[in-house]
Backbone as XML, in Angstrom:
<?xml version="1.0"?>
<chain id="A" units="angstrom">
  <residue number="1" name="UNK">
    <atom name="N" x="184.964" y="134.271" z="-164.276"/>
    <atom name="CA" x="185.594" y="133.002" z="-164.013"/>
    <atom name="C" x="186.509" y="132.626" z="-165.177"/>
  </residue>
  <residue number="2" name="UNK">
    <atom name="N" x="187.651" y="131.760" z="-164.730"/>
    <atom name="CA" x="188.259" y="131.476" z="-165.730"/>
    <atom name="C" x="187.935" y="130.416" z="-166.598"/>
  </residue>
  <residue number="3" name="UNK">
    <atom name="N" x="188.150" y="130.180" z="-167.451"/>
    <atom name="CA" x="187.762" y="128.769" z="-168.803"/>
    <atom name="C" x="188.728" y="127.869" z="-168.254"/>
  </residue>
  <residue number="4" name="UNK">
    <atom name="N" x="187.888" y="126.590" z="-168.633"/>
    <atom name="CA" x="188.721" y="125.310" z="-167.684"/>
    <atom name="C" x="189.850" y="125.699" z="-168.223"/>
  </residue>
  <residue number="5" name="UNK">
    <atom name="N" x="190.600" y="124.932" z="-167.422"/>
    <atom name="CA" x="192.009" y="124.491" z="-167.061"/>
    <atom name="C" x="192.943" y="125.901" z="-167.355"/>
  </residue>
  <residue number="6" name="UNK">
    <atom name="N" x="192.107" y="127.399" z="-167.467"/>
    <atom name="CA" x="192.941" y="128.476" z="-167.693"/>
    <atom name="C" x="193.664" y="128.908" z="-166.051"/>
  </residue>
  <residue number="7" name="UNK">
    <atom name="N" x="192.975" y="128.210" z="-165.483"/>
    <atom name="CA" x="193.503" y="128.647" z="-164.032"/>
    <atom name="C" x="195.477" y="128.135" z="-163.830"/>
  </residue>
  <residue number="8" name="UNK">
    <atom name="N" x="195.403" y="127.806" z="-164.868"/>
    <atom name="CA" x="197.141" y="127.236" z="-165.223"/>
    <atom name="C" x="197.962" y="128.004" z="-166.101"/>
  </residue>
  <residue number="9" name="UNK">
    <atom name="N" x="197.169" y="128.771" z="-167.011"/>
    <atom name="CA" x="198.262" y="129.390" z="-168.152"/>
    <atom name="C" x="198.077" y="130.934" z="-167.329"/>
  </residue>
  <residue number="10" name="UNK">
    <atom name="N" x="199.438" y="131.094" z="-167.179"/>
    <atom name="CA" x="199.625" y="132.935" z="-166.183"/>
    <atom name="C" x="199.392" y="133.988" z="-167.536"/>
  </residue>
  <residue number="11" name="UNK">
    <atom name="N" x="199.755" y="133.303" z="-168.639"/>
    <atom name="CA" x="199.185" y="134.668" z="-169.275"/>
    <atom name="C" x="197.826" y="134.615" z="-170.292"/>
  </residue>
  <residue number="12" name="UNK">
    <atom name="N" x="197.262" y="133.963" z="-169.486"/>
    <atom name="CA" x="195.317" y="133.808" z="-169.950"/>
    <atom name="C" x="195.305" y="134.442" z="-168.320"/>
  </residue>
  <residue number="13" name="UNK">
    <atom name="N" x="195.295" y="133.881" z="-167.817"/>
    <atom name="CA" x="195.239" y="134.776" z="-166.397"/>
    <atom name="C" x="195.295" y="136.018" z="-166.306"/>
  </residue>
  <residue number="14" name="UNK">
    <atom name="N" x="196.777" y="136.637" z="-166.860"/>
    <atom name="CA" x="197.048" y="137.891" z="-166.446"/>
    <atom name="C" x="195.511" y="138.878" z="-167.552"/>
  </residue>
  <residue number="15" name="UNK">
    <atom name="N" x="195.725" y="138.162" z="-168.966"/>
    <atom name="CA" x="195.088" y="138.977" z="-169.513"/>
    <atom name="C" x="193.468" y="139.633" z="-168.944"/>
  </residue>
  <residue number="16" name="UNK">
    <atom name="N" x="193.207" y="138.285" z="-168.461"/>
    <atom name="CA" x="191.510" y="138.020" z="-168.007"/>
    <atom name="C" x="191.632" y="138.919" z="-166.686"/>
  </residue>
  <residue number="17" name="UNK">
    <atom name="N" x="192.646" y="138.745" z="-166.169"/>
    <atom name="CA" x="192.282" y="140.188" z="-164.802"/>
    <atom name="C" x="192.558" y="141.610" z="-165.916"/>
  </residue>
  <residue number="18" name="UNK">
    <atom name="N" x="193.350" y="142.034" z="-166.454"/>
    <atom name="CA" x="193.242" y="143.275" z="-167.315"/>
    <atom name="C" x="191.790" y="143.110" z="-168.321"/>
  </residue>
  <residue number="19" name="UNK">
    <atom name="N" x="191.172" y="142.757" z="-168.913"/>
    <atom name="CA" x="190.408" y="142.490" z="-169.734"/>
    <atom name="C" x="189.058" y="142.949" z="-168.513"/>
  </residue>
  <residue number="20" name="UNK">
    <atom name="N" x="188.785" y="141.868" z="-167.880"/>
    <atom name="CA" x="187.636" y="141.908" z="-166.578"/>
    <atom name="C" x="187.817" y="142.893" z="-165.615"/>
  </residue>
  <residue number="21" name="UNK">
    <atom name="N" x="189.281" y="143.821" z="-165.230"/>
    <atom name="CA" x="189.260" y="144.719" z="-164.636"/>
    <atom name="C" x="188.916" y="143.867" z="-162.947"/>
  </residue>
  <residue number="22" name="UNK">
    <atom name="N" x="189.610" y="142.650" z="-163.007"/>
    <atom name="CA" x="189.579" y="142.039" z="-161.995"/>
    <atom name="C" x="190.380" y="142.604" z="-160.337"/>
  </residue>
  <residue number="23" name="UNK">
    <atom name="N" x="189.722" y="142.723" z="-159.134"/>
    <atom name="CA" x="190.709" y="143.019" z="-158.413"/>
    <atom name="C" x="191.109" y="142.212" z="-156.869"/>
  </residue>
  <residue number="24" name="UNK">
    <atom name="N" x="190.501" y="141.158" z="-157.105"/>
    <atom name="CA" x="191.250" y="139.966" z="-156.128"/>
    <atom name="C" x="191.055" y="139.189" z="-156.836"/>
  </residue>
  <residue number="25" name="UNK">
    <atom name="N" x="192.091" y="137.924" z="-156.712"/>
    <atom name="CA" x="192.434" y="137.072" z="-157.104"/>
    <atom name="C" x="193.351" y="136.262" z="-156.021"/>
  </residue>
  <residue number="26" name="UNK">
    <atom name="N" x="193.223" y="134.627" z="-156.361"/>
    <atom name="CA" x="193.851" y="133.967" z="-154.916"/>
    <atom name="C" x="194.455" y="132.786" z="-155.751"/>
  </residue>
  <residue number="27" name="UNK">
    <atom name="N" x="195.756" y="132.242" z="-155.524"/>
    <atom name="CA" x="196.654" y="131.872" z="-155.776"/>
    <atom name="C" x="197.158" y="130.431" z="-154.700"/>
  </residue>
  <residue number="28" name="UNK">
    <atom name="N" x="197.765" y="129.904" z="-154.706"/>
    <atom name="CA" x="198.333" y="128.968" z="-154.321"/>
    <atom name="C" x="199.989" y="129.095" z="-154.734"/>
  </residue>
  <residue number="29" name="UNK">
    <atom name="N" x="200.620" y="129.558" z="-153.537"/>
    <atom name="CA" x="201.966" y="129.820" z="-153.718"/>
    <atom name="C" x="203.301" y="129.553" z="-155.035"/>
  </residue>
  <residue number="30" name="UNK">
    <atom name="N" x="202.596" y="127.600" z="-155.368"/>
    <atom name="CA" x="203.546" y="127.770" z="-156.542"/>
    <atom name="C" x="202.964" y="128.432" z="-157.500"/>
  </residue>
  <residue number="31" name="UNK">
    <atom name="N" x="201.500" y="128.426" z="-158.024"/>
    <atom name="CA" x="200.598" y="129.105" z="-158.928"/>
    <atom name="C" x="201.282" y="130.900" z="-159.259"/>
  </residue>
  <residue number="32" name="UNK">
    <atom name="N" x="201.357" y="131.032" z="-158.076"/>
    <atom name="CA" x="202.032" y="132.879" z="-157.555"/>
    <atom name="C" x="202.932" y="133.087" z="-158.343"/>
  </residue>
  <residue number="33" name="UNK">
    <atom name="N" x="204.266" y="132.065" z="-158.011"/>
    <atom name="CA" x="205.538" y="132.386" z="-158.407"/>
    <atom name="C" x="204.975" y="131.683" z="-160.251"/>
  </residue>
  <residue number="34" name="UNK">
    <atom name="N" x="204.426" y="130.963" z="-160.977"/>
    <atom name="CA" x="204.440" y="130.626" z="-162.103"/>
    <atom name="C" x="203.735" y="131.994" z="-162.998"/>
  </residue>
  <residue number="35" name="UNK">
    <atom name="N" x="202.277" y="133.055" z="-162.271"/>
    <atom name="CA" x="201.680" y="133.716" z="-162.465"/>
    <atom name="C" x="203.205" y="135.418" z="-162.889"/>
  </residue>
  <residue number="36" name="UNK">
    <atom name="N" x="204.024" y="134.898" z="-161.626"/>
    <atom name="CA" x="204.758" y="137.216" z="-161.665"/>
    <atom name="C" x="206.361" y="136.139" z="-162.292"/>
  </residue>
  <residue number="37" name="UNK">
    <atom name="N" x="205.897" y="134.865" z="-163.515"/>
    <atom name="CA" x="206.914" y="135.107" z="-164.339"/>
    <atom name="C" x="206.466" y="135.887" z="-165.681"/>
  </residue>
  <residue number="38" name="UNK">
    <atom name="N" x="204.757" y="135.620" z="-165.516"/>
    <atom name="CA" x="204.368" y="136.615" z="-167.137"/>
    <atom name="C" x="204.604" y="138.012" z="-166.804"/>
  </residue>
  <residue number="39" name="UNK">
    <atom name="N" x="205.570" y="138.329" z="-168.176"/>
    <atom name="CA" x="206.129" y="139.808" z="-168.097"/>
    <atom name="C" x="204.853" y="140.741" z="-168.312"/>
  </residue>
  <residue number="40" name="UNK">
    <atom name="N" x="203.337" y="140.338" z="-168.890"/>
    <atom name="CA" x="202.432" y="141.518" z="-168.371"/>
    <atom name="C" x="202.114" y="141.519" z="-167.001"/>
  </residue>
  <residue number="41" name="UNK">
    <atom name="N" x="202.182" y="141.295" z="-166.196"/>
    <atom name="CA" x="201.637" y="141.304" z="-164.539"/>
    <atom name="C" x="202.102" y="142.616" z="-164.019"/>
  </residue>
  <residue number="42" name="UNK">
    <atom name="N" x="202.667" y="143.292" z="-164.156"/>
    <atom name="CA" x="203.310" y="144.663" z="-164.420"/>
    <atom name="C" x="202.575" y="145.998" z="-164.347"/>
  </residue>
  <residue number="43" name="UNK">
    <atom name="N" x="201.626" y="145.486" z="-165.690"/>
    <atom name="CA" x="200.933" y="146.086" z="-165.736"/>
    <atom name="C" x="199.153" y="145.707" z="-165.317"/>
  </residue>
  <residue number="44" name="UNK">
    <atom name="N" x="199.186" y="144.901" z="-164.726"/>
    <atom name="CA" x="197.726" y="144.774" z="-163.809"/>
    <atom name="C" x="197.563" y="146.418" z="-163.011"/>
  </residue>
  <residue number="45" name="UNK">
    <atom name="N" x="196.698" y="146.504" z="-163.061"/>
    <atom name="CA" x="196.304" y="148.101" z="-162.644"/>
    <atom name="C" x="194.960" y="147.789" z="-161.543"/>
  </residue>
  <residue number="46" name="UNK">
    <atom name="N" x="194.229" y="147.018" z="-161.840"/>
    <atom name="CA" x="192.953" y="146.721" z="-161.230"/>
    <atom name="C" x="193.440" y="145.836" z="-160.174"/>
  </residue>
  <residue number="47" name="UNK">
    <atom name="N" x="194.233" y="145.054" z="-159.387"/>
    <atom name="CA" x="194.021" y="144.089" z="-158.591"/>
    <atom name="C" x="194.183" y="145.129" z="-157.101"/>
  </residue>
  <residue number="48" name="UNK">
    <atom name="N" x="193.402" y="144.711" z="-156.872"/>
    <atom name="CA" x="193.546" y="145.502" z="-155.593"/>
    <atom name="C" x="193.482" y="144.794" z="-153.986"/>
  </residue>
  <residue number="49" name="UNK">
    <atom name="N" x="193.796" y="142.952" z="-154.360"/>
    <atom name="CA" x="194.346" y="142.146" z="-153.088"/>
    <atom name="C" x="194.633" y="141.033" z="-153.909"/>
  </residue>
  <residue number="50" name="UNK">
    <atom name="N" x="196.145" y="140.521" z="-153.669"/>
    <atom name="CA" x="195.845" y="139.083" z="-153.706"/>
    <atom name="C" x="195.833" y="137.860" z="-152.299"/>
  </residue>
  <residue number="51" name="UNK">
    <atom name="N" x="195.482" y="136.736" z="-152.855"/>
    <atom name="CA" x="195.341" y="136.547" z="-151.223"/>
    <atom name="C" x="196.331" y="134.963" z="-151.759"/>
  </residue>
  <residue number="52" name="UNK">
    <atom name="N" x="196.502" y="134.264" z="-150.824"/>
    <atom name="CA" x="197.975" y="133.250" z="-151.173"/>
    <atom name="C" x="197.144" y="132.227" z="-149.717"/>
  </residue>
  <residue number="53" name="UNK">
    <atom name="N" x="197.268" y="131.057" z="-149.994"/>
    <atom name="CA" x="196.740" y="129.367" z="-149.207"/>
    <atom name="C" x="197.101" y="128.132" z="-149.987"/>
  </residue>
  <residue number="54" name="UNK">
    <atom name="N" x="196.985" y="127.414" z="-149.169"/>
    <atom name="CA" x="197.217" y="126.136" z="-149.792"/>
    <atom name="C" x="198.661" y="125.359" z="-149.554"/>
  </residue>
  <residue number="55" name="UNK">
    <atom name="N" x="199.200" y="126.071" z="-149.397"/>
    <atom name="CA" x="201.075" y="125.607" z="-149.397"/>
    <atom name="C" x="201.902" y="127.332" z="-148.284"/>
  </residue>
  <residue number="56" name="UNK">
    <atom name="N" x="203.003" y="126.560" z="-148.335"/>
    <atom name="CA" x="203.816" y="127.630" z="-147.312"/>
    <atom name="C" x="204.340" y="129.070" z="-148.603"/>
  </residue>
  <residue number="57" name="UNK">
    <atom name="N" x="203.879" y="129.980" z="-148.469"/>
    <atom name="CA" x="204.272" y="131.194" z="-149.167"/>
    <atom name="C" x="205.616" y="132.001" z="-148.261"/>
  </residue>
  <residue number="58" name="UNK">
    <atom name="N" x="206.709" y="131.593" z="-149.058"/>
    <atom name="CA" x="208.267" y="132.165" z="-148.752"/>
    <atom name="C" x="208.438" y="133.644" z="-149.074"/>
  </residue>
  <residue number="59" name="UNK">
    <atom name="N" x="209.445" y="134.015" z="-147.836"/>
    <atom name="CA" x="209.850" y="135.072" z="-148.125"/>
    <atom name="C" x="210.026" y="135.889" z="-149.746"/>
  </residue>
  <residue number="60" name="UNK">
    <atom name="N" x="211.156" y="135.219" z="-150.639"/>
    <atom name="CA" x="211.036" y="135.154" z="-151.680"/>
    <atom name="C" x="210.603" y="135.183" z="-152.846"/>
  </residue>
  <residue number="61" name="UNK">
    <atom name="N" x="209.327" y="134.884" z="-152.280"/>
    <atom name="CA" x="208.147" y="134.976" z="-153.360"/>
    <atom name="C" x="207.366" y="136.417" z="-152.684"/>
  </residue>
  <residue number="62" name="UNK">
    <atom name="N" x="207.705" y="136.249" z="-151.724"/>
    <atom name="CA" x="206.623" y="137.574" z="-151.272"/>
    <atom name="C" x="207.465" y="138.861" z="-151.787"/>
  </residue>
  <residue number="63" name="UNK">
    <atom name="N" x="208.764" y="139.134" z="-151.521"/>
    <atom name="CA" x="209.116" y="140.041" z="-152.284"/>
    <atom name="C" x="209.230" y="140.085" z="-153.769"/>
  </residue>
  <residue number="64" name="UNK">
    <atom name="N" x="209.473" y="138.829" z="-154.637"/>
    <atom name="CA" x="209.446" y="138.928" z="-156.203"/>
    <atom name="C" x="207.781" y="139.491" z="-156.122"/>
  </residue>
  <residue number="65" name="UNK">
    <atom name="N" x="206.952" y="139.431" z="-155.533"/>
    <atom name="CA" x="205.527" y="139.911" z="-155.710"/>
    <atom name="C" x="205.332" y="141.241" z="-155.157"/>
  </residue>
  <residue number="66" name="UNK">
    <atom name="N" x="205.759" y="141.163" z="-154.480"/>
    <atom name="CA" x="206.170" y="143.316" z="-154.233"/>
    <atom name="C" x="206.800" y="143.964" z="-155.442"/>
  </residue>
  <residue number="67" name="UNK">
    <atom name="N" x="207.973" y="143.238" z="-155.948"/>
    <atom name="CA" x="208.734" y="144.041" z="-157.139"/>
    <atom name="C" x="207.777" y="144.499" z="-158.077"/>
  </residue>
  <residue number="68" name="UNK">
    <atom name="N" x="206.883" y="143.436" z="-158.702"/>
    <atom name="CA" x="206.449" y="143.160" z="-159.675"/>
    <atom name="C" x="204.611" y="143.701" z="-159.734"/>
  </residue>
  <residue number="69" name="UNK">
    <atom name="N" x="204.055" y="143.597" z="-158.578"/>
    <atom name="CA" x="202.737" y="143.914" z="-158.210"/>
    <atom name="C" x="202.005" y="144.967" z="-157.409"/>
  </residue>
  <residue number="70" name="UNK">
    <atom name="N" x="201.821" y="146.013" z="-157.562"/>
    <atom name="CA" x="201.547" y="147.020" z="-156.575"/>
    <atom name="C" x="200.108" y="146.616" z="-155.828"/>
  </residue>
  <residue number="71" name="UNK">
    <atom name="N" x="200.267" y="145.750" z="-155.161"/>
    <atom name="CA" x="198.840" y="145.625" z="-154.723"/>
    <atom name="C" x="199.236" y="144.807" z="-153.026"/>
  </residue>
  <residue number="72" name="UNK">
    <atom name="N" x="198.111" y="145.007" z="-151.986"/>
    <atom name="CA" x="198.214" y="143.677" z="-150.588"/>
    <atom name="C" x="198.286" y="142.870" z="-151.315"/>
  </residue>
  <residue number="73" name="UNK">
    <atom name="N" x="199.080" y="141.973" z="-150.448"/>
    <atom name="CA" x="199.445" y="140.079" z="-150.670"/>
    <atom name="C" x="199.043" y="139.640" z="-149.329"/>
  </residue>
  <residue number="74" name="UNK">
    <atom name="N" x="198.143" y="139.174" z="-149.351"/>
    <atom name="CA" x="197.428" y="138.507" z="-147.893"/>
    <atom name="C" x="197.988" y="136.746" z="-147.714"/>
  </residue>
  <residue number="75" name="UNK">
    <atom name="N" x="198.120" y="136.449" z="-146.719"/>
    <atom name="CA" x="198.950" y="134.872" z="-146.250"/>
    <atom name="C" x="197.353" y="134.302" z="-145.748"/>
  </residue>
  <residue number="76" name="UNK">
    <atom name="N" x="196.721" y="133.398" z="-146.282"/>
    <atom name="CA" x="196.224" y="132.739" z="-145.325"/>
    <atom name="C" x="196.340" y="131.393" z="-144.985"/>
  </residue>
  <residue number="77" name="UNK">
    <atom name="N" x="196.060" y="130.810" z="-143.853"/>
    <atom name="CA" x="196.446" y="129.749" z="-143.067"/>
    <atom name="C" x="195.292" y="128.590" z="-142.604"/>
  </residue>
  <residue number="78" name="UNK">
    <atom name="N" x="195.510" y="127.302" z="-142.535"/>
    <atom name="CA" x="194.775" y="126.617" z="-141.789"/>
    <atom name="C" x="194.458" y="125.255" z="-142.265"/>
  </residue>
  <residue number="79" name="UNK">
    <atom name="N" x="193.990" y="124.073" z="-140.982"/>
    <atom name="CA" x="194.613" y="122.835" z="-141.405"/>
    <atom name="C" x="193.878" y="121.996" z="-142.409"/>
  </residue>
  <residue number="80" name="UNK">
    <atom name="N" x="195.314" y="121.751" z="-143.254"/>
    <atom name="CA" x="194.953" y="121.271" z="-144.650"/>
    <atom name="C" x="193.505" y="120.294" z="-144.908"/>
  </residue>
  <residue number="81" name="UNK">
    <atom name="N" x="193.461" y="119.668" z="-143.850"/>
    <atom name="CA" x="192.564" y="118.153" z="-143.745"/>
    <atom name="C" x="191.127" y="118.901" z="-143.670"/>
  </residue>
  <residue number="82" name="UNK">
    <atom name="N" x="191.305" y="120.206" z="-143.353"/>
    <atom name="CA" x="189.932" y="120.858" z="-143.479"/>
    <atom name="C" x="189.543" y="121.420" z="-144.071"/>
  </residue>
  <residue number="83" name="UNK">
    <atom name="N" x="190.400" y="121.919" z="-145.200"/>
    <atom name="CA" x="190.068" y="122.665" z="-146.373"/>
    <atom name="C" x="189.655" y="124.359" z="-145.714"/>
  </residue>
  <residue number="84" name="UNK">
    <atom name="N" x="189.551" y="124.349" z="-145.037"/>
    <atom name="CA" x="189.630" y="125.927" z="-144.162"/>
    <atom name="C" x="190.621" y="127.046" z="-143.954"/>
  </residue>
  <residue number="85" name="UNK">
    <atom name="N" x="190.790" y="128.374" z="-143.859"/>
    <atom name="CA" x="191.247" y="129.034" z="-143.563"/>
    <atom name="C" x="191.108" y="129.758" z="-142.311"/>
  </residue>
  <residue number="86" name="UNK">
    <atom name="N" x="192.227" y="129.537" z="-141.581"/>
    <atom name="CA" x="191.739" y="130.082" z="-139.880"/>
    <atom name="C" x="192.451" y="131.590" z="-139.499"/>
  </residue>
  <residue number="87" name="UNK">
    <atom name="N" x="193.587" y="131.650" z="-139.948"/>
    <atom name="CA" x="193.860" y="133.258" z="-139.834"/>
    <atom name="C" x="194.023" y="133.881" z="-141.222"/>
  </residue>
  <residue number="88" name="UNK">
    <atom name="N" x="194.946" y="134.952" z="-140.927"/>
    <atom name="CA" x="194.620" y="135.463" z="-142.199"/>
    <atom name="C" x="196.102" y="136.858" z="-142.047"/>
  </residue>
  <residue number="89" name="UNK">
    <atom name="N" x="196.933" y="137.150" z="-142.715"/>
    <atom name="CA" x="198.380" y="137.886" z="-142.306"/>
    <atom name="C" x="198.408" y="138.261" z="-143.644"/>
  </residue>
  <residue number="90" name="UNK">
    <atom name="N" x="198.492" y="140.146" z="-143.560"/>
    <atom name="CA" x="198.657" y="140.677" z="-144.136"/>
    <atom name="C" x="200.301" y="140.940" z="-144.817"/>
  </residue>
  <residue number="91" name="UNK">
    <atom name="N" x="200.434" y="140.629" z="-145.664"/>
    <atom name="CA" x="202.175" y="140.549" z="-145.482"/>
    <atom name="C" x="202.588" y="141.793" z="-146.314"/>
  </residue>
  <residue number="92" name="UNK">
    <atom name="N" x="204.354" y="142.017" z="-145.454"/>
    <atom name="CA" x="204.627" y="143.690" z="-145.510"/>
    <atom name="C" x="206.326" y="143.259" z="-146.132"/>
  </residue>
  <residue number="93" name="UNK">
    <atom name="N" x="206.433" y="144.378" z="-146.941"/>
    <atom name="CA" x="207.122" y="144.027" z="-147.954"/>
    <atom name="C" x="208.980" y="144.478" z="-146.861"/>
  </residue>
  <residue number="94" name="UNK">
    <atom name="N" x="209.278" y="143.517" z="-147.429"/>
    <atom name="CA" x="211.068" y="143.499" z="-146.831"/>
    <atom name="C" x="210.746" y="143.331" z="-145.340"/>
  </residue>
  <residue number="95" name="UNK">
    <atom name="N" x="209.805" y="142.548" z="-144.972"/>
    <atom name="CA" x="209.873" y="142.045" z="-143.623"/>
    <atom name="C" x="210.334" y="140.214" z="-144.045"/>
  </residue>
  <residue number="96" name="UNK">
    <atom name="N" x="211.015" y="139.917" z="-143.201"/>
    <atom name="CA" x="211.229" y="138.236" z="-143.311"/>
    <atom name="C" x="210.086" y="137.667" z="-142.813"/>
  </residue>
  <residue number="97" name="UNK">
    <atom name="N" x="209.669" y="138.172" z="-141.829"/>
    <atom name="CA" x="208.785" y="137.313" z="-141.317"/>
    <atom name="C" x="207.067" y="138.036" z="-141.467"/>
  </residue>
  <residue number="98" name="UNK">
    <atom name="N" x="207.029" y="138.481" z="-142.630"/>
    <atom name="CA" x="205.690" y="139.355" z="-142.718"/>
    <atom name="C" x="204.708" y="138.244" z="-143.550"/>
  </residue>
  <residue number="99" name="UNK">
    <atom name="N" x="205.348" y="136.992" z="-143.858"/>
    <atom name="CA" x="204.652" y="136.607" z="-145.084"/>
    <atom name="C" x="203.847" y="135.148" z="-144.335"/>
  </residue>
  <residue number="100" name="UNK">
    <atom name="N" x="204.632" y="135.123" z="-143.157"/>
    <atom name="CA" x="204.249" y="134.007" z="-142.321"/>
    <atom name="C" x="204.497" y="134.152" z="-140.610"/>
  </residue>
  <residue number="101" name="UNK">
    <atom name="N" x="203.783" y="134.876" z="-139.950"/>
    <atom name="CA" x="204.555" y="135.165" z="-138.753"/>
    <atom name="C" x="204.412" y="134.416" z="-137.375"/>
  </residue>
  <residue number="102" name="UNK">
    <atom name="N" x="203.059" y="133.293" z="-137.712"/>
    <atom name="CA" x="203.585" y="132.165" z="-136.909"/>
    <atom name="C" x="204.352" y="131.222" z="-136.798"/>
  </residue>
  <residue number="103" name="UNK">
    <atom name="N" x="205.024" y="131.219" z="-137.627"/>
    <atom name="CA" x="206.173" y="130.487" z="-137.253"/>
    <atom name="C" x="206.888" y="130.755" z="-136.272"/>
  </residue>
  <residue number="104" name="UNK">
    <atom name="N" x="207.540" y="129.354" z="-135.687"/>
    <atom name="CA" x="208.336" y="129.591" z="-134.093"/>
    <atom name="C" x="209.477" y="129.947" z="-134.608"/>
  </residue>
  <residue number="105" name="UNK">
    <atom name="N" x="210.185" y="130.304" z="-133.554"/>
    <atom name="CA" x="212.026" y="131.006" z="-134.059"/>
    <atom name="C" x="212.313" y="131.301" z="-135.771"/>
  </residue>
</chain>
């Protein structure tokens, strides 16, 4: 587990998954994009899923997290007021719509 309030600094983060040999870890979309600006994330070797809730995860971010992360990036979904997750979308890299695919049109 992380030490309070480390769940905010990306590079106490990054280190503590290299250090712990951590290999999921779950994020909250802006958390994501603040996490693959630390230039060690690169070298994470152990993660072997991350999973993304809480807010809408963009195209954009799903590929800066392909560039940068060799690992699944899982989307999950479901309504906020319930604190739940109801599906769950594996997202595929240079698809537009891999990162969220219920969306209409």
């Amino acid at each position: 587990m992380a030490k309070p309030e480390g769940h905010q600094d990306p590079a106490y983060l990054a280190r503590l998954v290299k250090d712990e040999g951590i290999t999921t870890i779950h994020f909250v979309p802006s958390m994501l994009r603040a996490f693959l600006e630390e230039p060690s994330v690169a070298d994470l070797k152990s993660l072997r899923r991350v999973i993304c809730s809480g807010e809408a995860l963009l195209y954009d971010l799903q590929e800066r997290f392909f560039a940068r992360i060799d690992a699944p990036l899982h989307n999950l979904y479901g309504p906020t007021e319930a604190a739940v997750d109801v599906t769950r979308w594996a997202c595929r890299r240079g698809d537009p719509n891999g990162c969220f695919p219920f969306r209409k049109g």
